[in-house]
PQR file with spaces between the fields and no chain letter, atoms N, CA, C, O and H, PARSE charges and radii, in Angstrom:
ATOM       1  N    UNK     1     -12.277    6.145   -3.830 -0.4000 1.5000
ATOM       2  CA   UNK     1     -12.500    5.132   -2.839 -0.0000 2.0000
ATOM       3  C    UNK     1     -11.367    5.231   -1.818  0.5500 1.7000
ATOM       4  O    UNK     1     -10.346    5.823   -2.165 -0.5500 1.4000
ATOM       5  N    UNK     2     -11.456    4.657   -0.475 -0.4000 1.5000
ATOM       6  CA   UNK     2     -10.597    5.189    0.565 -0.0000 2.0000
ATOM       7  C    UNK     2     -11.051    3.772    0.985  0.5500 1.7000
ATOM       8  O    UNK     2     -12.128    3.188    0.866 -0.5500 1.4000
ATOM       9  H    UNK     2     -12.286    4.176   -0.193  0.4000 1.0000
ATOM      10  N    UNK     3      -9.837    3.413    1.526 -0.4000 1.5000
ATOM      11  CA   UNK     3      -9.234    2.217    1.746 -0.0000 2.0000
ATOM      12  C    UNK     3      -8.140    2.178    2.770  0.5500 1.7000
ATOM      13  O    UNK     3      -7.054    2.741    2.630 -0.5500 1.4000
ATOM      14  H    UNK     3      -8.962    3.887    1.623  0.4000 1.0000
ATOM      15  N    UNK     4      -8.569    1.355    3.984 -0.4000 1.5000
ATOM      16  CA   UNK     4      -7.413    1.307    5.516 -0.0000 2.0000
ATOM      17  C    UNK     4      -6.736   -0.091    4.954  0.5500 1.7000
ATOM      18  O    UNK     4      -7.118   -1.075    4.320 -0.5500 1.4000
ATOM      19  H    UNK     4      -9.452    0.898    4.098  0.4000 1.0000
ATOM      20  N    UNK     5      -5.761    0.288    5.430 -0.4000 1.5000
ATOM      21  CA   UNK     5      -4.651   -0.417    4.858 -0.0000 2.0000
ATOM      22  C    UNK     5      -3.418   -0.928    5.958  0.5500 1.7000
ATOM      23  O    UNK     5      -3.054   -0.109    6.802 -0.5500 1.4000
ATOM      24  H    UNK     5      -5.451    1.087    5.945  0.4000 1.0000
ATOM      25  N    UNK     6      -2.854   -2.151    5.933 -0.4000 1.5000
ATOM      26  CA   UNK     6      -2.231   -2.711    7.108 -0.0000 2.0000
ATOM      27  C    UNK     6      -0.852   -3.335    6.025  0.5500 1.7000
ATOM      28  O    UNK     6      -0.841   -4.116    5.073 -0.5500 1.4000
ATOM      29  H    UNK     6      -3.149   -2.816    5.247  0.4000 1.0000
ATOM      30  N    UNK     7       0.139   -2.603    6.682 -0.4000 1.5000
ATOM      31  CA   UNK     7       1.345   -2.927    5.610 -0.0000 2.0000
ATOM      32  C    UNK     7       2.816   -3.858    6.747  0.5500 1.7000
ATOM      33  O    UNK     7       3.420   -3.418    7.725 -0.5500 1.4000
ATOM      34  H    UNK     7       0.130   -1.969    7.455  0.4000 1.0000
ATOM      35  N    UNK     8       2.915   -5.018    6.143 -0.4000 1.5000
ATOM      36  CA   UNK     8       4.093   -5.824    6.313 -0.0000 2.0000
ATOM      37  C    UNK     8       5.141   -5.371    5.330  0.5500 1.7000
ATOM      38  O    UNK     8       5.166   -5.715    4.148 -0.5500 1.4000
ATOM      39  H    UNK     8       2.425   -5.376    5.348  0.4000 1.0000
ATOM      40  N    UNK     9       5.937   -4.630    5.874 -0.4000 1.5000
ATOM      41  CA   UNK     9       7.266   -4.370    5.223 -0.0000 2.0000
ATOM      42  C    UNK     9       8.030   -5.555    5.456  0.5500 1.7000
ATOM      43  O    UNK     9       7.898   -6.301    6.426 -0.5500 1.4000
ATOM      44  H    UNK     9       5.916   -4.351    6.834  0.4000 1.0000
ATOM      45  N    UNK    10       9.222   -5.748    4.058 -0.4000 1.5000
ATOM      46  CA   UNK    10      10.360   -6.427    5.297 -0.0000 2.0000
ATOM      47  C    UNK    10       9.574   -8.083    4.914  0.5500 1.7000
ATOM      48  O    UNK    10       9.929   -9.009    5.643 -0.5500 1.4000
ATOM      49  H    UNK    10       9.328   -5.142    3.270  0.4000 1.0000
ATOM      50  N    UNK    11       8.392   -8.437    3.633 -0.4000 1.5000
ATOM      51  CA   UNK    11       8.634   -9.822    3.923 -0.0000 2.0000
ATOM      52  C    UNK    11       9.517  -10.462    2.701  0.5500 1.7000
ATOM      53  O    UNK    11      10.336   -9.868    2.000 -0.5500 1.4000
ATOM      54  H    UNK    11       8.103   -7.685    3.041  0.4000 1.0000
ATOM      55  N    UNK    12       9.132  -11.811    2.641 -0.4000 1.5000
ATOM      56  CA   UNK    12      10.099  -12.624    1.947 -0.0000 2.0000
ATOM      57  C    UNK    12       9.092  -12.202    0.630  0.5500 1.7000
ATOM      58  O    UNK    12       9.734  -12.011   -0.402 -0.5500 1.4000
ATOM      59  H    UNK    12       8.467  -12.293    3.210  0.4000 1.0000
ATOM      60  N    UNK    13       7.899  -12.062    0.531 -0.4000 1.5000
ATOM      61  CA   UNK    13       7.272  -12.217   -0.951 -0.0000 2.0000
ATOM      62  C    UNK    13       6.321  -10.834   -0.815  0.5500 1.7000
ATOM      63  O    UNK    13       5.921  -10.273    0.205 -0.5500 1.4000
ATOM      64  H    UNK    13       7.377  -12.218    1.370  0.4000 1.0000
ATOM      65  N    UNK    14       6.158  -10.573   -1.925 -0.4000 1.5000
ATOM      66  CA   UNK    14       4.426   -9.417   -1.713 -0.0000 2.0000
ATOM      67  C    UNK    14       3.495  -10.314   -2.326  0.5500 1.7000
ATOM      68  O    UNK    14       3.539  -10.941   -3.384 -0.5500 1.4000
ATOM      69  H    UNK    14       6.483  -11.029   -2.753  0.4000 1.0000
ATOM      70  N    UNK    15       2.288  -10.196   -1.034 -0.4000 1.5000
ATOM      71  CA   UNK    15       0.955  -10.543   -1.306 -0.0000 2.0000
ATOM      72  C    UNK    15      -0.009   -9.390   -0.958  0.5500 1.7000
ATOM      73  O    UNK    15       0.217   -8.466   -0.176 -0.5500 1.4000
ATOM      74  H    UNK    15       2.253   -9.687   -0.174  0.4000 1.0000
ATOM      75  N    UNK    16      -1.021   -9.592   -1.614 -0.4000 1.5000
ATOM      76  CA   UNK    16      -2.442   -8.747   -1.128 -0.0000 2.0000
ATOM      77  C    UNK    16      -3.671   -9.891   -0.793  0.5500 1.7000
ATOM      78  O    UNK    16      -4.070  -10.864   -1.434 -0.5500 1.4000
ATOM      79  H    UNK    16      -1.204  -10.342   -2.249  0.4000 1.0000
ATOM      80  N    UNK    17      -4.123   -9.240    0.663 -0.4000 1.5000
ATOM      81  CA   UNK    17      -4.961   -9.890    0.830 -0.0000 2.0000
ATOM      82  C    UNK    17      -6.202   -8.974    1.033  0.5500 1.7000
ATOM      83  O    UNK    17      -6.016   -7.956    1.699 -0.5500 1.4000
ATOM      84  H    UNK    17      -3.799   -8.449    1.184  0.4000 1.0000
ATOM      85  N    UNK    18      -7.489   -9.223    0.523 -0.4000 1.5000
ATOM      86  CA   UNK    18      -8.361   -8.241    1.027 -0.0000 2.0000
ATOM      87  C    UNK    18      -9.542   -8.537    2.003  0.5500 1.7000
ATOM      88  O    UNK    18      -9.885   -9.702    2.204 -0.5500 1.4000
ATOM      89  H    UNK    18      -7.640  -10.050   -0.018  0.4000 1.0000
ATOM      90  N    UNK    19     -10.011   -7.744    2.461 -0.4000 1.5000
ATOM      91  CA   UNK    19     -10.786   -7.643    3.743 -0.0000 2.0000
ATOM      92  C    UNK    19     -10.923   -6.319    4.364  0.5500 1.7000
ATOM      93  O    UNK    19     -10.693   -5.326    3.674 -0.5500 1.4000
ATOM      94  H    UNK    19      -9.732   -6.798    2.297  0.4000 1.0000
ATOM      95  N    UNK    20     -11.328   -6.177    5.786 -0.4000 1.5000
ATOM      96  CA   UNK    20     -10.652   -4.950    6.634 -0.0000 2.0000
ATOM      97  C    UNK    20     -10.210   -5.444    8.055  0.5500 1.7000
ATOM      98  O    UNK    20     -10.645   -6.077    9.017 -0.5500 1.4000
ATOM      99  H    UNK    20     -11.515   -6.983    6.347  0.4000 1.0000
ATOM     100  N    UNK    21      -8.922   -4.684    7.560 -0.4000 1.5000
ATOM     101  CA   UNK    21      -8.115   -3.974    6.477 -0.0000 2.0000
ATOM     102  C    UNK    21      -7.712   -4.719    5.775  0.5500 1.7000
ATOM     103  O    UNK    21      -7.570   -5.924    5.984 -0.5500 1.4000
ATOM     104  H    UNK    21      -8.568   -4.169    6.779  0.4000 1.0000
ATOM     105  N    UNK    22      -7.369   -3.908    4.481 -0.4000 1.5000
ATOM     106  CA   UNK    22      -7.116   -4.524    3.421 -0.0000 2.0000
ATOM     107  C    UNK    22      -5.469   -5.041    4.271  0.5500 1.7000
ATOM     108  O    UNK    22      -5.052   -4.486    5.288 -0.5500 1.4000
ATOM     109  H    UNK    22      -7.484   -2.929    4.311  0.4000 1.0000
ATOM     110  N    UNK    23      -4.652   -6.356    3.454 -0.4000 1.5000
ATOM     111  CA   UNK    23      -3.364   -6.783    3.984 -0.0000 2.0000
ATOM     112  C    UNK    23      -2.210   -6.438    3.184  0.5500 1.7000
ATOM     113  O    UNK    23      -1.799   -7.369    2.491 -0.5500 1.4000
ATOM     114  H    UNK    23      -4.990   -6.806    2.628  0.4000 1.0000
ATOM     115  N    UNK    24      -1.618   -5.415    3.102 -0.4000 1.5000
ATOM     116  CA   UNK    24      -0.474   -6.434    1.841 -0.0000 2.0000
ATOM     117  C    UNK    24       1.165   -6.373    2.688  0.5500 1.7000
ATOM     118  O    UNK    24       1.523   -5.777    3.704 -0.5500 1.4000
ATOM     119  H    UNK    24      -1.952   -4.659    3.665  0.4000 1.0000
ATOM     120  N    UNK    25       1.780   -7.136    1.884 -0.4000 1.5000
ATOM     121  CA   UNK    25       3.335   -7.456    2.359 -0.0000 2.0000
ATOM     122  C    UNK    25       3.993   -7.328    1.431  0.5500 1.7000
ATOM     123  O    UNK    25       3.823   -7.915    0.362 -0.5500 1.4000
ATOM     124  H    UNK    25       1.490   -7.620    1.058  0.4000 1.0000
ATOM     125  N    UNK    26       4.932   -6.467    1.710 -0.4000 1.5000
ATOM     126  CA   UNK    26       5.844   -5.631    0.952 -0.0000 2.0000
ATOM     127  C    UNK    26       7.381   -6.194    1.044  0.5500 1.7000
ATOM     128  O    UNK    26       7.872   -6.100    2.169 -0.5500 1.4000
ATOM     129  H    UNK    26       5.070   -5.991    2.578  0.4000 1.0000
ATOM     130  N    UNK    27       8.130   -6.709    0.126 -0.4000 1.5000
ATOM     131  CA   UNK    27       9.502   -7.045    0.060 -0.0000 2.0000
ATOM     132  C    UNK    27      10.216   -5.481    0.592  0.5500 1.7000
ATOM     133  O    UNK    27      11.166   -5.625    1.361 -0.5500 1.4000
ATOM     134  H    UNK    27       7.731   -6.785   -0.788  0.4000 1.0000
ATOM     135  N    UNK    28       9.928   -4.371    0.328 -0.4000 1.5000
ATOM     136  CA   UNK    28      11.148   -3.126    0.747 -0.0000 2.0000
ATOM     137  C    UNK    28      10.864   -3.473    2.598  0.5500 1.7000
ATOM     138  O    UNK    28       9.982   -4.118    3.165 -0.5500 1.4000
ATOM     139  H    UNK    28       9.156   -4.254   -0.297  0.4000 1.0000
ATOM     140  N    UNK    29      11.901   -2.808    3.051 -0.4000 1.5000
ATOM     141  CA   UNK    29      11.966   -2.266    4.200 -0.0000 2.0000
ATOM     142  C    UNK    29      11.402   -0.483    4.358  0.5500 1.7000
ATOM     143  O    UNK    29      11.137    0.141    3.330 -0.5500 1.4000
ATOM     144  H    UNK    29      12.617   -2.284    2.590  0.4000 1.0000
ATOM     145  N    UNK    30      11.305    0.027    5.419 -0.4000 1.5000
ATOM     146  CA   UNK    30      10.147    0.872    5.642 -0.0000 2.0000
ATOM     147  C    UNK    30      11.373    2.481    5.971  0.5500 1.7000
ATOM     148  O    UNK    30      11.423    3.429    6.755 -0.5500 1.4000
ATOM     149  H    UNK    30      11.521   -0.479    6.254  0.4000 1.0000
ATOM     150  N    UNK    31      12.203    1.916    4.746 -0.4000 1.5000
ATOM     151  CA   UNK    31      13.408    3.240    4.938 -0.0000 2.0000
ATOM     152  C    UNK    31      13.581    3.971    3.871  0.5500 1.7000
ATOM     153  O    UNK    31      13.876    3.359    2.844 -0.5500 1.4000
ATOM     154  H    UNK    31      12.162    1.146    4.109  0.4000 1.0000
ATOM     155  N    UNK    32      13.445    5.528    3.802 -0.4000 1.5000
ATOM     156  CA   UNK    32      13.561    6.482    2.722 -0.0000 2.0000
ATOM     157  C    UNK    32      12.092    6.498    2.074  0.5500 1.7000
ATOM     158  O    UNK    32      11.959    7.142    1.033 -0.5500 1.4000
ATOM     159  H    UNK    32      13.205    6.025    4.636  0.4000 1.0000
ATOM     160  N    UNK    33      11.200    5.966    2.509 -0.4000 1.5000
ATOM     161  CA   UNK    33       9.616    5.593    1.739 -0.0000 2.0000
ATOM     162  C    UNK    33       9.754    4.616    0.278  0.5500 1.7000
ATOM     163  O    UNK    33       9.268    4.700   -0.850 -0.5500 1.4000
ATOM     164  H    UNK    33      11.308    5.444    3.354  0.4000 1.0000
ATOM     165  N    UNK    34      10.594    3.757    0.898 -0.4000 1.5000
ATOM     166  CA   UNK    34      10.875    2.764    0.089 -0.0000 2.0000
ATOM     167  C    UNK    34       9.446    1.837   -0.222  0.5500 1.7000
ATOM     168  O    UNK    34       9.024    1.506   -1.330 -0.5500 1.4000
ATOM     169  H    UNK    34      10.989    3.689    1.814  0.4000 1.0000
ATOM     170  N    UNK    35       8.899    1.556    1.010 -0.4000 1.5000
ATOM     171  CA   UNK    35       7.677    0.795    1.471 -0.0000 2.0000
ATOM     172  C    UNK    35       6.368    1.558    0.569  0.5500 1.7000
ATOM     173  O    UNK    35       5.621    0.905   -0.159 -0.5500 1.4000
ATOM     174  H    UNK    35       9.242    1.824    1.910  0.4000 1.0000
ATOM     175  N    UNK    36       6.262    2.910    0.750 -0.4000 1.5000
ATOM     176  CA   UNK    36       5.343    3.356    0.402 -0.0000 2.0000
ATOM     177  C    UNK    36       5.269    3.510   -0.995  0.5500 1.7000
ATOM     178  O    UNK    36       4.154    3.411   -1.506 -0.5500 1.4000
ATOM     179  H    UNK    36       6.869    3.441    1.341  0.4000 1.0000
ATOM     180  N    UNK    37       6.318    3.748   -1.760 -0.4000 1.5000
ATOM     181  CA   UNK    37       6.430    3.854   -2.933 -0.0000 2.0000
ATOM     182  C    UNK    37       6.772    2.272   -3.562  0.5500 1.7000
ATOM     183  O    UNK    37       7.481    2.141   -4.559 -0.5500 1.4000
ATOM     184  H    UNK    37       7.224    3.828   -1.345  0.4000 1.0000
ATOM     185  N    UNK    38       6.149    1.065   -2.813 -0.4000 1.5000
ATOM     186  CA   UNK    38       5.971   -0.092   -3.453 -0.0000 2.0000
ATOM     187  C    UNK    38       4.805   -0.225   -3.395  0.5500 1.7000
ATOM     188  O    UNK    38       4.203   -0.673   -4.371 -0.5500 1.4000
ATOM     189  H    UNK    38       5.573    1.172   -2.003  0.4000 1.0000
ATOM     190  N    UNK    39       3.959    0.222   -1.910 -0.4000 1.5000
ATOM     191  CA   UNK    39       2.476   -0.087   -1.807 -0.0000 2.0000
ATOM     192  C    UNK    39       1.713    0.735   -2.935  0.5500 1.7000
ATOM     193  O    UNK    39       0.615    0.257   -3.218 -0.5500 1.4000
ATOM     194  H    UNK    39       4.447    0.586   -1.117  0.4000 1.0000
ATOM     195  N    UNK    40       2.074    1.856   -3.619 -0.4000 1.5000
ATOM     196  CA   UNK    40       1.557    2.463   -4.317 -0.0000 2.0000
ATOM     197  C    UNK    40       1.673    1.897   -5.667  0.5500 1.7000
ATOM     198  O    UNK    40       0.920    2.214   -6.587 -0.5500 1.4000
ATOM     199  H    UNK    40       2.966    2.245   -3.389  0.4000 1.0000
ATOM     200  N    UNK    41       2.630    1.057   -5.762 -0.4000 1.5000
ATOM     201  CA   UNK    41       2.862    0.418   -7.055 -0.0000 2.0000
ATOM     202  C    UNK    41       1.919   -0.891   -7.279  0.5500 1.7000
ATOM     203  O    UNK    41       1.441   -1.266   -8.349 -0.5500 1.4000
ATOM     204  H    UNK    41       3.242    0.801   -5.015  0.4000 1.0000
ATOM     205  N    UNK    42       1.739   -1.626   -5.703 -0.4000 1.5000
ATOM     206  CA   UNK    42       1.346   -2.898   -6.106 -0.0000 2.0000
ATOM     207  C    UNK    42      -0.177   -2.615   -6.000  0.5500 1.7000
ATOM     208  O    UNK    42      -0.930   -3.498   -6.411 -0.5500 1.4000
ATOM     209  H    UNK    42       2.127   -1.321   -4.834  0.4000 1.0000
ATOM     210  N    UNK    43      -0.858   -1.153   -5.348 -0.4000 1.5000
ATOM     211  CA   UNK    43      -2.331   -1.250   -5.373 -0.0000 2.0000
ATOM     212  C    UNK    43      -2.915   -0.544   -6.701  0.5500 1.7000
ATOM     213  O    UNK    43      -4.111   -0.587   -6.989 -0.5500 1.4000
ATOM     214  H    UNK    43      -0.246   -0.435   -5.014  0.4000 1.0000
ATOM     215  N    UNK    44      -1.890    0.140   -7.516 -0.4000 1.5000
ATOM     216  CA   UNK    44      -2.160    0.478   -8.728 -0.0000 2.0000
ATOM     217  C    UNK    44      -2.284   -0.760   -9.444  0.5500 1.7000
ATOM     218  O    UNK    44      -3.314   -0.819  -10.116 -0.5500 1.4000
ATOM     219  H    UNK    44      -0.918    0.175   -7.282  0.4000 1.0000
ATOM     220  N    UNK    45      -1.531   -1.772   -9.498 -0.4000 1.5000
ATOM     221  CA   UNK    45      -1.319   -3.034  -10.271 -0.0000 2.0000
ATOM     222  C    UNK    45      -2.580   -3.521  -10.301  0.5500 1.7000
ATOM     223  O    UNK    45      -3.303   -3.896  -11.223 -0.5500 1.4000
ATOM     224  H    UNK    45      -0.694   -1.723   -8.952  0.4000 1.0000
ATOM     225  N    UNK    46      -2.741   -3.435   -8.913 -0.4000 1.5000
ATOM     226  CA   UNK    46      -3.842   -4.421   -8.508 -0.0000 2.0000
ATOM     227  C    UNK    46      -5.637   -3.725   -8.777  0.5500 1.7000
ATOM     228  O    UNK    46      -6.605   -4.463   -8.960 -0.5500 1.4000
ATOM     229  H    UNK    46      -2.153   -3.130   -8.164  0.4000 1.0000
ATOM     230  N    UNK    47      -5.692   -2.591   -8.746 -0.4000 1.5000
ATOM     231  CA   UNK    47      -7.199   -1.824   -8.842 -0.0000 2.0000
ATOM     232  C    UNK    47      -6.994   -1.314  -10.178  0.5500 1.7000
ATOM     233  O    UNK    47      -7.867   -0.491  -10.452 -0.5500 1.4000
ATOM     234  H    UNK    47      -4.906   -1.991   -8.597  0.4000 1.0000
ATOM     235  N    UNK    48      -5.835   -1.571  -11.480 -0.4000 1.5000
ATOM     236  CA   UNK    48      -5.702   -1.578  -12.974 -0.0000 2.0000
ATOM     237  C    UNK    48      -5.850    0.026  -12.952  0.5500 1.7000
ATOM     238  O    UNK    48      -6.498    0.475  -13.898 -0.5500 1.4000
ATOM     239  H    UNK    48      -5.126   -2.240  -11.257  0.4000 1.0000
ATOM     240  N    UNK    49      -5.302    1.061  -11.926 -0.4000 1.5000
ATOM     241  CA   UNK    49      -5.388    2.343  -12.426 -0.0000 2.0000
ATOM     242  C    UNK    49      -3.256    2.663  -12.344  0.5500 1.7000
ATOM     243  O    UNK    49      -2.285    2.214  -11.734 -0.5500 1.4000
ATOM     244  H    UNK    49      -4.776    0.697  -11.158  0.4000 1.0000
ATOM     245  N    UNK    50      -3.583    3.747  -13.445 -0.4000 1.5000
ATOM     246  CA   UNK    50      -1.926    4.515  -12.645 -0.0000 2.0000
ATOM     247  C    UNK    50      -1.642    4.443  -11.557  0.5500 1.7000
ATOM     248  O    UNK    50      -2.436    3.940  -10.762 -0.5500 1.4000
ATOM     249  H    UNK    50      -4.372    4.112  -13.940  0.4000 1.0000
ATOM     250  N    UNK    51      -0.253    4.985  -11.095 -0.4000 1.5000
ATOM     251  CA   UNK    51       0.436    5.164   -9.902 -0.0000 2.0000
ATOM     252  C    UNK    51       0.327    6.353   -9.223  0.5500 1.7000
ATOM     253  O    UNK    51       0.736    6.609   -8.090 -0.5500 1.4000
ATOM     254  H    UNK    51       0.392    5.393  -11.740  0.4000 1.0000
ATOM     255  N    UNK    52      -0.449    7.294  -10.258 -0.4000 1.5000
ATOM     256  CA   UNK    52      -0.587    8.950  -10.061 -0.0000 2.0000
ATOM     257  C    UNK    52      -2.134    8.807   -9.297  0.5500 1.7000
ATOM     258  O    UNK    52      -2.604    9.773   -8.697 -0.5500 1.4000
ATOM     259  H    UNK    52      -0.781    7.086  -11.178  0.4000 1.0000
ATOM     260  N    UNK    53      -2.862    7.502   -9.387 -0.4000 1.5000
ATOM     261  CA   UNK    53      -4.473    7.760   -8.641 -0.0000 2.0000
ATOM     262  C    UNK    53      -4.496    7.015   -7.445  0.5500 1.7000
ATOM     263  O    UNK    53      -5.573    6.455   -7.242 -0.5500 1.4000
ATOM     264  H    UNK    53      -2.480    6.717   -9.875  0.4000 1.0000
ATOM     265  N    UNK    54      -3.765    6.874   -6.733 -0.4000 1.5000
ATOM     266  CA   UNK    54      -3.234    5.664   -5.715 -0.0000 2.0000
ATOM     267  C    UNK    54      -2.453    7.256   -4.966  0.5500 1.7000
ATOM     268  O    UNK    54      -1.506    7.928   -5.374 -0.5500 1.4000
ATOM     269  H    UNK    54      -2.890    7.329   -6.898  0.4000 1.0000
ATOM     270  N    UNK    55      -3.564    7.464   -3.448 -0.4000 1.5000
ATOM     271  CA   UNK    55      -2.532    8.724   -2.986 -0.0000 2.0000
ATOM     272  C    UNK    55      -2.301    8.033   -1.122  0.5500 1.7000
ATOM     273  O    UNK    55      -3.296    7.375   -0.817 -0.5500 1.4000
ATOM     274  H    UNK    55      -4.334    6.918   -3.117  0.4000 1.0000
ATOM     275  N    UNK    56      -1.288    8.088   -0.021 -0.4000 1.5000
ATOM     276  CA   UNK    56      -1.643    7.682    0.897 -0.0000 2.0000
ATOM     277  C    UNK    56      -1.849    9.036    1.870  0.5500 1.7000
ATOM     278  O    UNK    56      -1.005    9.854    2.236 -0.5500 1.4000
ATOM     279  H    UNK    56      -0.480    8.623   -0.268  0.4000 1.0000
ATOM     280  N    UNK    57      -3.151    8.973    2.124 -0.4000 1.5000
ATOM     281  CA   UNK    57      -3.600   10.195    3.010 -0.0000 2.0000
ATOM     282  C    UNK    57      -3.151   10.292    4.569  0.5500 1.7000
ATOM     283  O    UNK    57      -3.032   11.386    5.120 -0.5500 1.4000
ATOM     284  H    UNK    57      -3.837    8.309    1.826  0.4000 1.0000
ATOM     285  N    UNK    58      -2.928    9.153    5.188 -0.4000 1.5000
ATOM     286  CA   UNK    58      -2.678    9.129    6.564 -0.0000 2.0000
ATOM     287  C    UNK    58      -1.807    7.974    6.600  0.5500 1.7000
ATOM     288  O    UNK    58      -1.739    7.021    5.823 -0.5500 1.4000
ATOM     289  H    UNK    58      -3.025    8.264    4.740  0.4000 1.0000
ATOM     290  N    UNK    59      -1.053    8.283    7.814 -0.4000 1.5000
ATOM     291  CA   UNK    59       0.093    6.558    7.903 -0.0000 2.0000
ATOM     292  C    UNK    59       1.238    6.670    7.245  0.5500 1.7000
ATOM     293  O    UNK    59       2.138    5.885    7.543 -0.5500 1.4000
ATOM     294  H    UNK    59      -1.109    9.056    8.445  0.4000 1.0000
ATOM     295  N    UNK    60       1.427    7.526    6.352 -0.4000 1.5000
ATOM     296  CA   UNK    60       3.171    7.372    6.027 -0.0000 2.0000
ATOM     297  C    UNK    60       4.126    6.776    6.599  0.5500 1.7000
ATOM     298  O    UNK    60       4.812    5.985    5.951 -0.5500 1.4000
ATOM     299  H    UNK    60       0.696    8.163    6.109  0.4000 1.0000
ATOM     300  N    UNK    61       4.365    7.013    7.870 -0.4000 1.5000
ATOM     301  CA   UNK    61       5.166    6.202    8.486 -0.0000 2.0000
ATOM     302  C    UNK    61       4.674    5.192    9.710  0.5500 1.7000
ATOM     303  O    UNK    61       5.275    4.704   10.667 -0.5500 1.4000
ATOM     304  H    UNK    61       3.809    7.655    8.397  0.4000 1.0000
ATOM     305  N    UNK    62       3.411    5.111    9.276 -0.4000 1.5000
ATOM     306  CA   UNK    62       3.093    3.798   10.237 -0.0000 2.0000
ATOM     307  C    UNK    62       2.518    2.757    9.359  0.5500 1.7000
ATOM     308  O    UNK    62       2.295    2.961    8.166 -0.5500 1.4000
ATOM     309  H    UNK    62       2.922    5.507    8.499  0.4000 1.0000
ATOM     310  N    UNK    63       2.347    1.955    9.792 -0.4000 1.5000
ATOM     311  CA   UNK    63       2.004    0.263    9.318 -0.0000 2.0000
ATOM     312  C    UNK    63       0.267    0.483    8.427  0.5500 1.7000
ATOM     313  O    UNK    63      -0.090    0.075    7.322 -0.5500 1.4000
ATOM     314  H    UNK    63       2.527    1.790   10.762  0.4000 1.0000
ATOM     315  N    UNK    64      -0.400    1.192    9.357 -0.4000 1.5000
ATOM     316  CA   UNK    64      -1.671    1.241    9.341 -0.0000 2.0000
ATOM     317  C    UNK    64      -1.654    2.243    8.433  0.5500 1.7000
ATOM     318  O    UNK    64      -0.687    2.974    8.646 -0.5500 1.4000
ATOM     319  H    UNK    64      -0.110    1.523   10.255  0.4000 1.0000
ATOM     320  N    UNK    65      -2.296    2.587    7.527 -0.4000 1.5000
ATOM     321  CA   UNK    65      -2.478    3.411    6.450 -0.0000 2.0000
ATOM     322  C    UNK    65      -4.057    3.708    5.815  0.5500 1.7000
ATOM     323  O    UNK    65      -4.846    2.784    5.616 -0.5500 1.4000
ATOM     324  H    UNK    65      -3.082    1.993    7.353  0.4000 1.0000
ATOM     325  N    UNK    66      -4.385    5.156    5.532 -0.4000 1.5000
ATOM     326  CA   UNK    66      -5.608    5.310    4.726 -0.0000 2.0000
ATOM     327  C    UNK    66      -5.108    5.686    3.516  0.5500 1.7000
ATOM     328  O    UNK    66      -4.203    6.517    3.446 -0.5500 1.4000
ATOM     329  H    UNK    66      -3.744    5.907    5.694  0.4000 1.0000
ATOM     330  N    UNK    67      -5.566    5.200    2.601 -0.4000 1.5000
ATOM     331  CA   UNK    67      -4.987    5.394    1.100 -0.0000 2.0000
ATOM     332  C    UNK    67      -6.419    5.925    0.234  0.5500 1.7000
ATOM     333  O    UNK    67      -7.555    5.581    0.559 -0.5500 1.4000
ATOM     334  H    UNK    67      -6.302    4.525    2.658  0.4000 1.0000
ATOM     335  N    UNK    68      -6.190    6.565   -0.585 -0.4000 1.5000
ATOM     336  CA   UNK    68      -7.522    6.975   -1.539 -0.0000 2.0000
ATOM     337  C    UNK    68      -7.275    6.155   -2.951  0.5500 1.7000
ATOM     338  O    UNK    68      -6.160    6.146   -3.471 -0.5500 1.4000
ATOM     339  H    UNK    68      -5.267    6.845   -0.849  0.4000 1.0000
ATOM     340  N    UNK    69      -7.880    5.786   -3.260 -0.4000 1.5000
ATOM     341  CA   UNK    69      -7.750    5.469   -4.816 -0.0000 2.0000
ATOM     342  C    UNK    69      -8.895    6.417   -5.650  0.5500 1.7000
ATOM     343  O    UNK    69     -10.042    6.674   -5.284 -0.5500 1.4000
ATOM     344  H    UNK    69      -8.786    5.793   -2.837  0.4000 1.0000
ATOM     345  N    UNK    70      -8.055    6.938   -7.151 -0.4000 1.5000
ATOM     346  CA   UNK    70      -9.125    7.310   -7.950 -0.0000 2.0000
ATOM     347  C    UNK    70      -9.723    6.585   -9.076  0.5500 1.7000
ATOM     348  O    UNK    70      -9.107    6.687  -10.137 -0.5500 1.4000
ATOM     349  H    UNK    70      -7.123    6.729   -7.449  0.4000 1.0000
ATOM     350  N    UNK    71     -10.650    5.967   -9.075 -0.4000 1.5000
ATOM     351  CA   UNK    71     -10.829    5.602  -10.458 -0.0000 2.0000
ATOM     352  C    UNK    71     -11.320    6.138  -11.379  0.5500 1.7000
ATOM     353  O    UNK    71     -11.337    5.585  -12.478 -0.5500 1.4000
ATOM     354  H    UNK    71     -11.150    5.884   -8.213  0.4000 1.0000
């Protein structure tokens, strides 16, 4: 499944909100792929697969992101 994705680095709490795009807000800041390697943590959490099936295909360093999930 492939999933656009809109990332708030940098807030006070992490939430996910879904829709399109999906929302979430990320406590890291968006330095060393600090950010990305939380979004990958909290959409594994959240879709109950590993961290290894959660890949981000486009957007690395922008806000806006396409992510694949495998289930």
């Amino acid at each position: 499944m492939k999933l656009e994705i809109k990332v708030h680095p940098g807030a006070k709490k992490e939430k996910l909100i879904e829709g399109e795009p999906l929302e979430v807000w990320l406590k890291e800041k968006p330095e060393g792929g600090k950010a990305n390697l939380a979004l990958v943590r909290i959409l594994a959490k959240h879709f109950s697969v590993p961290k290894s099936s959660v890949a981000i295909i486009r957007g690395r360093a922008s806000r806006r992101k396409l992510v694949e999930i495998r289930l």
